[in-house]
NUNU-201066 format. One record per residue: residue in one letter; x, y, z of N, C-alpha, C in turn. Coordinates in steps of 0.02 Angstrom, whole numbers, plus 32768, in hexadecimal, padded with zeros to 4 digits. Layout:
<rs>
R   rest   n.px   n.py   n.pz   ca.px   ca.py   ca.pz   c.px   c.py   c.pz
R      a      X      Y      Z       X       Y       Z      X      Y      Z
...
</rs>
This chain:
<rs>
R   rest   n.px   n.py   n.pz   ca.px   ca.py   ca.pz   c.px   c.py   c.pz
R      x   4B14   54D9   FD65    4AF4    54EB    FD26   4ABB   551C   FD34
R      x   4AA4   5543   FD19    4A88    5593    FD22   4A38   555A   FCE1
R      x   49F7   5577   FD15    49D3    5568    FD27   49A4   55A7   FCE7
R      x   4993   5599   FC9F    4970    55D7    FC77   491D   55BC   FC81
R      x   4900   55FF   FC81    48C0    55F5    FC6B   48B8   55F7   FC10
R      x   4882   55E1   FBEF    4875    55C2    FBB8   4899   5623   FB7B
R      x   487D   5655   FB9F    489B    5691    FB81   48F2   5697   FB8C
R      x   490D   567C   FBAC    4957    56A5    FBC1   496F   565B   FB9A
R      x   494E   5613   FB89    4976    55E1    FB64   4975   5617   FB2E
R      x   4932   5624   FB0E    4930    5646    FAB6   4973   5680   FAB4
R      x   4963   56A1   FAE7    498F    56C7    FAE3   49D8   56BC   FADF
R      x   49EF   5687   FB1B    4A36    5680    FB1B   4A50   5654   FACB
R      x   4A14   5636   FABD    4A24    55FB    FA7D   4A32   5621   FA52
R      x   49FA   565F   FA29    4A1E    567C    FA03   4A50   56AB   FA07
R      x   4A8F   56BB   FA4F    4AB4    56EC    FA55   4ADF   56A8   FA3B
R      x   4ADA   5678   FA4A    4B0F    5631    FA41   4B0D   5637   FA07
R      x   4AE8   5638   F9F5    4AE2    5626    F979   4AFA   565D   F96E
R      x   4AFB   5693   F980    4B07    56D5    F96D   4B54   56DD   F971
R      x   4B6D   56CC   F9AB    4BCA    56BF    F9BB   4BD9   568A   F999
R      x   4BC5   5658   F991    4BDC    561C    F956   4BD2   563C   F911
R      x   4B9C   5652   F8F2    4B9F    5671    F8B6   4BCE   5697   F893
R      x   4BD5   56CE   F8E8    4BF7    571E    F8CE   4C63   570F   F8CF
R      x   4C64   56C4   F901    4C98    56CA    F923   4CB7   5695   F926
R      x   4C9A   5661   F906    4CCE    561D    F911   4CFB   5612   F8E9
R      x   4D0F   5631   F8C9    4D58    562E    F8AE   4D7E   5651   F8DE
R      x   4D7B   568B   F8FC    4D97    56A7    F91E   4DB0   5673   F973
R      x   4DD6   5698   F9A4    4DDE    5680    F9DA   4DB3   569A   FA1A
R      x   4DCA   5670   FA4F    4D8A    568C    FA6F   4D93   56BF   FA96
R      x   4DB4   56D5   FAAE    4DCE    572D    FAA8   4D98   5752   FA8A
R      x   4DAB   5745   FA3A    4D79    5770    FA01   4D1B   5756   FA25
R      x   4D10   5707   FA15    4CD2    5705    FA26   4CB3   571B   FA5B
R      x   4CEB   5718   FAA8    4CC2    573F    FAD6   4CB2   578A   FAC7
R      x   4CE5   579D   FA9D    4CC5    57E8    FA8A   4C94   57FE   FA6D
R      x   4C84   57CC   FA37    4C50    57D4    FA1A   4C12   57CC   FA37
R      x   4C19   57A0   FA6B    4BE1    5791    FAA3   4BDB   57D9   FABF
R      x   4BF7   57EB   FAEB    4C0A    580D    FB0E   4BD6   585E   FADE
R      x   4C00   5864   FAA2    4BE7    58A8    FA7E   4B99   5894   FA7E
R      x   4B76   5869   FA68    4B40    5857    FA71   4B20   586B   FAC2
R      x   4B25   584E   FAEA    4B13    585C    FB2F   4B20   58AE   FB42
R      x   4B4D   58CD   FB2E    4B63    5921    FB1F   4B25   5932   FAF7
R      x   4B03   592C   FACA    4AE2    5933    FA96   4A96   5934   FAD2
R      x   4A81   5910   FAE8    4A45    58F1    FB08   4A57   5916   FB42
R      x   4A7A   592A   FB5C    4A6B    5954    FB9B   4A91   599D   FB98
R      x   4A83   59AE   FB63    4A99    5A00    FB4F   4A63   5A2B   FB61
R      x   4A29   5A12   FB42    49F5    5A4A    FB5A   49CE   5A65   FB07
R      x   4A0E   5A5E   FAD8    4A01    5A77    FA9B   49D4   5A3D   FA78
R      x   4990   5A5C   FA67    4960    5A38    FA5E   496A   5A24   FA24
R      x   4987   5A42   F9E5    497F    5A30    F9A2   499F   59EC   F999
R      x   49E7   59DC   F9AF    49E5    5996    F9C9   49C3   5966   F9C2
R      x   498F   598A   F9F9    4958    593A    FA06   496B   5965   FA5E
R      x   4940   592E   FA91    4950    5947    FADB   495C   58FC   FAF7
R      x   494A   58DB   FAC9    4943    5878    FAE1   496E   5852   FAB4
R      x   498E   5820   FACC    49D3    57E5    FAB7   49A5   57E4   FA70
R      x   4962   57D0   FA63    4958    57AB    FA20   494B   57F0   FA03
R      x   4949   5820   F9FE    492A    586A    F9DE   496D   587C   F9B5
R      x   49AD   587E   FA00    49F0    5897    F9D5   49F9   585C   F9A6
R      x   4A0F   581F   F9BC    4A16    57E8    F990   4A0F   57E2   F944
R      x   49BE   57F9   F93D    4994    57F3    F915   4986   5842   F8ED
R      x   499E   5865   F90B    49A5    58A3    F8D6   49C6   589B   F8A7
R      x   49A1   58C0   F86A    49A9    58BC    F81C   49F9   58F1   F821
R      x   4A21   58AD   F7F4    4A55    58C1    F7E4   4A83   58E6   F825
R      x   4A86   58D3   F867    4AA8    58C8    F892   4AE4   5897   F88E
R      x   4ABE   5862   F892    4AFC    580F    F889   4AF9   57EF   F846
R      x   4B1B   5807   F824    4B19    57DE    F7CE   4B12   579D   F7D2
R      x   4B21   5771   F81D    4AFD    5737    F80B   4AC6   571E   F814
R      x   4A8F   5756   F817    4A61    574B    F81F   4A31   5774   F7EC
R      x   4A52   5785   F7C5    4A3D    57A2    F775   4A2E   576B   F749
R      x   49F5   5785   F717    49E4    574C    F705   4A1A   5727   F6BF
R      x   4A3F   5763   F6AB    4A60    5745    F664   4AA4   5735   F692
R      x   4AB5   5738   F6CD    4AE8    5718    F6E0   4AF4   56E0   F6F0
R      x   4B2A   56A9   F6CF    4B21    5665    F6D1   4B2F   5647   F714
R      x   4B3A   5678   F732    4B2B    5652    F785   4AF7   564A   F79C
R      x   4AC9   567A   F787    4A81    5673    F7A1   4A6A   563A   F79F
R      x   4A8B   5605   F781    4A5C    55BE    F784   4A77   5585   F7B0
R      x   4ACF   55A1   F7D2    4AE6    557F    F7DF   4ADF   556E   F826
R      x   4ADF   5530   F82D    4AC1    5517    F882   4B02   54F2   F8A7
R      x   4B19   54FC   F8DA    4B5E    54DF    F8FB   4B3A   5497   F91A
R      x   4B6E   545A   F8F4    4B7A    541B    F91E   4B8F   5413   F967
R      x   4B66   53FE   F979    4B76    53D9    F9DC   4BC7   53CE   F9C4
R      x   4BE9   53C7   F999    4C17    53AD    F99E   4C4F   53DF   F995
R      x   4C41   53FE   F975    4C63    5445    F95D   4C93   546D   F9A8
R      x   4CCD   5464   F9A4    4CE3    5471    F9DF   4CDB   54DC   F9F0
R      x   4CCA   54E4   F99E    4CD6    5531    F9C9   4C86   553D   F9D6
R      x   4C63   5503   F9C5    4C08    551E    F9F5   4C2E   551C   FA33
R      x   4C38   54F0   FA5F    4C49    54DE    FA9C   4C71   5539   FABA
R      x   4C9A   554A   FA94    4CB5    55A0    FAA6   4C8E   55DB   FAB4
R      x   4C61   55A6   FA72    4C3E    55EE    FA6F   4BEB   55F0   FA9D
R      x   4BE5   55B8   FAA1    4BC1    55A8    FAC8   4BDD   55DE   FB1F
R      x   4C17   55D7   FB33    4C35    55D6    FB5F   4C3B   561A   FB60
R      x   4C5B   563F   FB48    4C4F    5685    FB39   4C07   56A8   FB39
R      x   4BE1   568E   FB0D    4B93    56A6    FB0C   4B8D   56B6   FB47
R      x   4B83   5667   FB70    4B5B    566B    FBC3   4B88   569B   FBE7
R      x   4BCC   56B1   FBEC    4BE6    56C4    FBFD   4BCF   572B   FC02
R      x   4BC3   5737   FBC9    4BAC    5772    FBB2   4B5B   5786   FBBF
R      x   4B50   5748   FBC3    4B05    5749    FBD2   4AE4   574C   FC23
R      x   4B0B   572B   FC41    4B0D    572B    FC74   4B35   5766   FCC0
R      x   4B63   578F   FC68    4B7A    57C8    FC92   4BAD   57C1   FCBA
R      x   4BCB   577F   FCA6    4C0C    575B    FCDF   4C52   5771   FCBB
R      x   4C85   576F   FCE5    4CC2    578F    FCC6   4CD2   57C9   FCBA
R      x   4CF2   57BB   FC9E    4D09    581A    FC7D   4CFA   582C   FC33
R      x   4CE0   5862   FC26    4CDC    5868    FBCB   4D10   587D   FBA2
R      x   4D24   5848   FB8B    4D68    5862    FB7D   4D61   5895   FB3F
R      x   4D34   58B8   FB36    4D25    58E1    FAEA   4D29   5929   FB1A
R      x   4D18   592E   FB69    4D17    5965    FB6F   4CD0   5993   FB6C
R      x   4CA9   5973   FB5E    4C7C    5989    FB58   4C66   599B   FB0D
R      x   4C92   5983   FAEF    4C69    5999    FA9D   4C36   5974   FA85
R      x   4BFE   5981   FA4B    4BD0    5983    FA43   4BC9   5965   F9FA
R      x   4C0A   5967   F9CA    4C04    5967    F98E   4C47   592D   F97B
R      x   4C53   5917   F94F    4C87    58FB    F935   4C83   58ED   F8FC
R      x   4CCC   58DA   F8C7    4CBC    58CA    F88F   4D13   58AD   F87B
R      x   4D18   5872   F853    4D42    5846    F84E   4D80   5863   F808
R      x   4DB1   5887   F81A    4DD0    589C    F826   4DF2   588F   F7D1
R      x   4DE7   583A   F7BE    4DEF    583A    F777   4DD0   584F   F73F
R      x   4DA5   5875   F74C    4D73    588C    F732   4D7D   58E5   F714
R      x   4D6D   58F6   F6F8    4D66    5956    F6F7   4D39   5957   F72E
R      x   4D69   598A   F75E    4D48    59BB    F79F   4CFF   59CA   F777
R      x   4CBF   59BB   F7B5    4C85    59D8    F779   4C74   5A15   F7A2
R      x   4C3B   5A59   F77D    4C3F    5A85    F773   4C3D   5AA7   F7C8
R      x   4C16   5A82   F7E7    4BF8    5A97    F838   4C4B   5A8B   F870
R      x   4C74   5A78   F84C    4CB0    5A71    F87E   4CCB   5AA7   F876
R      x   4CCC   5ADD   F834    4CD6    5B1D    F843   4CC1   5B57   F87F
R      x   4C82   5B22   F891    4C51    5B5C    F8B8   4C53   5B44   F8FC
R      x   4C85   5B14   F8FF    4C8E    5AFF    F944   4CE2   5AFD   F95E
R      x   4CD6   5AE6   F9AF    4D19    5AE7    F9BF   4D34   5AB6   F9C5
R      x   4D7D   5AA3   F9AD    4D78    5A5D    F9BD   4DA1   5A5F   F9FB
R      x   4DA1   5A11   FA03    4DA3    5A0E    FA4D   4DE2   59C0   FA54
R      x   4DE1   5989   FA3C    4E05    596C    FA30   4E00   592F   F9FD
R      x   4E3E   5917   F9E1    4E3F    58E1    F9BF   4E48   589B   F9D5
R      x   4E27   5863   F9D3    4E36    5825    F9E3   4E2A   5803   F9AB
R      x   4E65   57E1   F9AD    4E56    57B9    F971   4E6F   57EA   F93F
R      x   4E2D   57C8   F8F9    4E2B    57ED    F8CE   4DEF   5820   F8DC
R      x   4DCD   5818   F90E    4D93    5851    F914   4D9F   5886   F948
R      x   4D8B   58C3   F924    4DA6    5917    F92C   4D4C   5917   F95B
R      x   4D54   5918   F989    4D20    5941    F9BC   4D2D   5989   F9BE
R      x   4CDC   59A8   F9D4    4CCD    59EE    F9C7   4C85   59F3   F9FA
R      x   4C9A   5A34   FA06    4C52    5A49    FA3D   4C46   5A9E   FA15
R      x   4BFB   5AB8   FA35    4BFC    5AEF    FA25   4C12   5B31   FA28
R      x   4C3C   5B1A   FA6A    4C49    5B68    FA89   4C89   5B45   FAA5
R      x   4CB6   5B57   FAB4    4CF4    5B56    FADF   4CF9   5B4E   FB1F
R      x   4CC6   5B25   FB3B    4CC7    5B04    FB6A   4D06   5AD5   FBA7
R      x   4D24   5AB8   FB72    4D5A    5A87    FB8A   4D7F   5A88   FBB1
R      x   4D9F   5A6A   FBE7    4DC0    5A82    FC1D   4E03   5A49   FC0B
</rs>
């Protein structure tokens, strides 16, 4: 078990609420990606972001579940809830920089049942898992 100081718990806790929020309906394929685009996000360089786990997280209108008229914003995952335990698993996983990213390096995503929104025009995409369409800024992808 991997050993946090009191900043890298805050941090990893809310990348965990953040993949349960954005991703537990989905599989964990999708949630490590979403982890994953997050951790892409925090070590890009591109400041508007944020440059820190709780900055991107917590940017306005980044993660709709963390908007305030979005009804997830209130929602908190049960110890019991088997996809915390995934996503839990994924988080640390992304957070910790272990594995492979399976997004490729993208930066952006958005759930696929939805209308494409306007910024996926302005990006490239990169792949689908799941129902979520990942995207980076530049054509990076190998």
């Amino acid at each position: 078990m991997n050993q946090y100081t009191a900043q890298q718990a805050y941090e990893l806790g809310l990348l965990i609420l953040c993949v349960w929020r954005e991703a537990r309906g989905a599989g964990q394929a999708a949630q490590l990606g979403v982890a994953w685009s997050i951790r892409n996000r925090v070590k890009s360089g591109i400041t508007w972001w944020g440059s820190t786990w709780d900055s991107v997280i917590l940017a306005r209108e980044q993660y709709s579940s963390f908007n305030p008229n979005d009804p997830n914003a209130v929602k908190i995952p049960k110890e019991t809830d088997p996809q915390f335990a995934n996503c839990l698993v994924a988080a640390e996983a992304a957070y910790n920089g272990t594995g492979t990213d399976p997004t490729n390096g993208s930066t952006s995503y958005y759930d696929s049942s939805i209308p494409a929104p306007d910024w996926a025009a302005t990006m490239t995409f990169v792949i689908q898992i799941d129902t979520l369409k990942f995207y980076e800024l530049e054509n990076t992808a190998t």
